[in-house]
N, C-alpha and C positions, 0 to 999 in steps of 0.2 A: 735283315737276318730272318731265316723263316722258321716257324716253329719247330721243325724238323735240327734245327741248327740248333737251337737251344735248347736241344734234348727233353721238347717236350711235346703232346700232340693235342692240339684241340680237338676235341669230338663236332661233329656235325649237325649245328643249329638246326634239324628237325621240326622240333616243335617252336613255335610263336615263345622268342625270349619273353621271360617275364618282367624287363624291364619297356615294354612294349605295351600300348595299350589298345586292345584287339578294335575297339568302338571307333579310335581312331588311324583307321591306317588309310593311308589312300585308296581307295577305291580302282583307280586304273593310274601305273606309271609307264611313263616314256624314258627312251633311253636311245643317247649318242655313243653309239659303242668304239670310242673312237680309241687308239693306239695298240693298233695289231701291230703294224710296221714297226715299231720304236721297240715295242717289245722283245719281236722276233731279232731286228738288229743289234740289240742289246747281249743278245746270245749269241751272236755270230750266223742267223741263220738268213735263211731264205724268208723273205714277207708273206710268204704264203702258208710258212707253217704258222707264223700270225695268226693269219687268217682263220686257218682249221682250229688251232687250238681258240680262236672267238666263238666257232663256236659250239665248243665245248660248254665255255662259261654262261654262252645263252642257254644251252640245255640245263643247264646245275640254276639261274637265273627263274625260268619256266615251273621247274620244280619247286623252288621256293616260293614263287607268289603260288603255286597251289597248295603248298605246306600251310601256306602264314594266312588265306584265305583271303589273297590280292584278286581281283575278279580278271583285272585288263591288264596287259601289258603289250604294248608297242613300241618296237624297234627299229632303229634307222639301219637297214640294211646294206644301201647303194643308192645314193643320190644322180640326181639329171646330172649333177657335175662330174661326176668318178668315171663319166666314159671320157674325161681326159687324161686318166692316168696309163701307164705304158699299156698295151695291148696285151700283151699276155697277162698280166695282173688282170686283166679288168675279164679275160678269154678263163682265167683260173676261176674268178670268184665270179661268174654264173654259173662254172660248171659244180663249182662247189655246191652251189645253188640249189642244182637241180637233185645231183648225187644225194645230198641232203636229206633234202625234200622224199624221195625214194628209199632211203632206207631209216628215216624217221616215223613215214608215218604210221604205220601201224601202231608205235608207240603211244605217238601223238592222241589214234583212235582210244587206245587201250586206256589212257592217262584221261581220255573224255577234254583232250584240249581242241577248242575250236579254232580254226587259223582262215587270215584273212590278210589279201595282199593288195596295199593300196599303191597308186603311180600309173604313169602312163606304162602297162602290162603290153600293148602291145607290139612296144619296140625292141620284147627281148625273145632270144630265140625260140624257135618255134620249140622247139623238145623242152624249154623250161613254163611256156604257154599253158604248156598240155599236163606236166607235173603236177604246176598252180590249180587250174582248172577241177583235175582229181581231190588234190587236198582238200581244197574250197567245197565241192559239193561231196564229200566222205564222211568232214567234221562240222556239219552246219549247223548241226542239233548237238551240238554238244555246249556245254555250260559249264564245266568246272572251273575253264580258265580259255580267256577269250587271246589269241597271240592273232597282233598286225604286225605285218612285215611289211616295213617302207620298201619299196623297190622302184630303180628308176622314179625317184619321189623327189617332187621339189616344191617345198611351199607358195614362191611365188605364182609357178606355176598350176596350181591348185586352184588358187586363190582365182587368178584370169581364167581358167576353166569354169568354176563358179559361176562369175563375172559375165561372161560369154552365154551360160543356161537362162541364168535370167533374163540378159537382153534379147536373147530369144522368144523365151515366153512375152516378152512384153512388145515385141515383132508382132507376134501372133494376135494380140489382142488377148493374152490367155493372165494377164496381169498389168498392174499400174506401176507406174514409177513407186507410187506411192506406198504399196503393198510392200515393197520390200522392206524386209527387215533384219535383225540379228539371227533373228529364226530362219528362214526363209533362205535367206544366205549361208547357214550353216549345212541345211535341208540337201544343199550341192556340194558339199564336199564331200571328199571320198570314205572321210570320216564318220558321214552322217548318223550312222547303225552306233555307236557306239558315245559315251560318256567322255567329255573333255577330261586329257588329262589332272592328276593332280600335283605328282611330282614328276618333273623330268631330271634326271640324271644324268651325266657329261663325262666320262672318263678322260683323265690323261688331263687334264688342266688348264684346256683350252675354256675360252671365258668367251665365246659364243654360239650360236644358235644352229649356224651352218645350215638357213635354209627348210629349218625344219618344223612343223608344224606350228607355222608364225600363229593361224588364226585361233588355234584351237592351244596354246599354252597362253594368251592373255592371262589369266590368271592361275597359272601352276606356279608352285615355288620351286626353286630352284638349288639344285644342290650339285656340285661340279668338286669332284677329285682326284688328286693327281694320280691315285692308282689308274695304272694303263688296262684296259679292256680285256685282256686275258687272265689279268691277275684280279680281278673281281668278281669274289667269292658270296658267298652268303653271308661271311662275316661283314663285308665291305656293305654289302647288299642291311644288311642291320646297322650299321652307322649311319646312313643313308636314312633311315627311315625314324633313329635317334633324332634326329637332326629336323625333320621332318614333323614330328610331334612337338617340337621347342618350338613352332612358328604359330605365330598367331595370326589366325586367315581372315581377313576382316574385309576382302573383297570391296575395299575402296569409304567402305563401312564404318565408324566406329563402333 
């Protein structure tokens, strides 16, 4: 039942709840935005209005880690795997993609959000290339609030990209087996510019990882609920981060 149904209305978490405690909020959260489809079939509609209304909640999402003074946030967009889903799904959501992309950013400039898109970029079509591109070099200087959009992104595949840079340099004579390190190795992924996650977040109640930045969540906590992707709001988005502050981070550590 939604609040509208029990004849009443919450007002809109704005400011940083004060059961929240601002010293500790995560720094940078990742998010598996996963149950468009369930959603939308749940209405009787088409997956794709899923889809557009996702992302809605990623805009209302953006706004809140800059309300609450979250620095990072990075989203699973479209995985190496999603080009097996039917064709025109997959022909909707790059065009959503790019549409997006186009008539967001000015916002995005105005709001001082910096956006960055990691994956193999250049297997998607050329008109969505060149969107990216603009974004990427418009919001470079911007600091309020740092957004990665996974695309075409697959952690394994990351990882053997990595993998591949180093044996490289170490071809060349330009490093030792032995130089490599946790560092080193981070230095190549496409993450490298930005701070490991600290929490990732999972909609829909699916209870794994799907591929998603294996290397770089070793030590995120993890918070996974069954609200579907479209219905997570900033109030959901505050339970999350409830939940968040109850964990004690001891990094392997007593």
């Amino acid at each position: 039942m939604t609040n509208s149904q029990r004849g009443t209305v919450t007002q809109p978490l704005l400011a940083l709840p004060g059961d929240l405690d601002p010293q500790r909020l995560p720094q940078h959260v990742a998010v598996i935005m996963d149950g468009n489809g369930r959603w939308a079939r749940q209405r009787h509609l088409p997956r794709v209005v899923g889809h557009q209304q996702g992302v809605e909640t990623l805009k209302e999402l953006l706004r809140c880690c800059r309300d609450w003074g979250i620095a990072h946030l990075t989203c699973y967009a479209f995985s190496t795997e999603n080009w097996g889903r039917p064709g025109l799904e997959v022909e909707f959501l790059l065009t959503l993609f790019e549409r997006v992309l186009r008539q967001e950013l000015q916002d995005l400039m105005r709001e001082q959000v910096r956006i960055e898109f990691v994956g193999q970029l250049h297997a998607l079509p050329q008109g969505l290339q060149t969107q990216i591109s603009e974004a990427v070099a418009l919001t470079r200087h911007h600091q309020r609030v740092w957004l990665t959009v996974a695309t075409n992104y697959g952690g394994r595949q990351e990882i053997v990209r990595a993998c591949q840079a180093l044996a490289q340099q170490v071809q060349k004579g330009e490093l030792t087996p032995e130089e490599i390190d946790e560092t080193r190795f981070a230095q190549q992924l496409y993450t490298s510019s930005s701070p490991d996650p600290d929490l990732l977040i999972r909609t829909s109640g699916e209870m794994r990882l799907s591929n998603f930045l294996l290397w770089q969540i070793a030590y995120a906590e993890l918070y996974v609920t069954e609200t579907l992707w479209p219905d997570f709001d900033r109030g959901s988005f505050h339970q999350a981060l409830i939940a968040f502050q109850q964990r004690h981070r001891r990094f392997g550590r007593l």
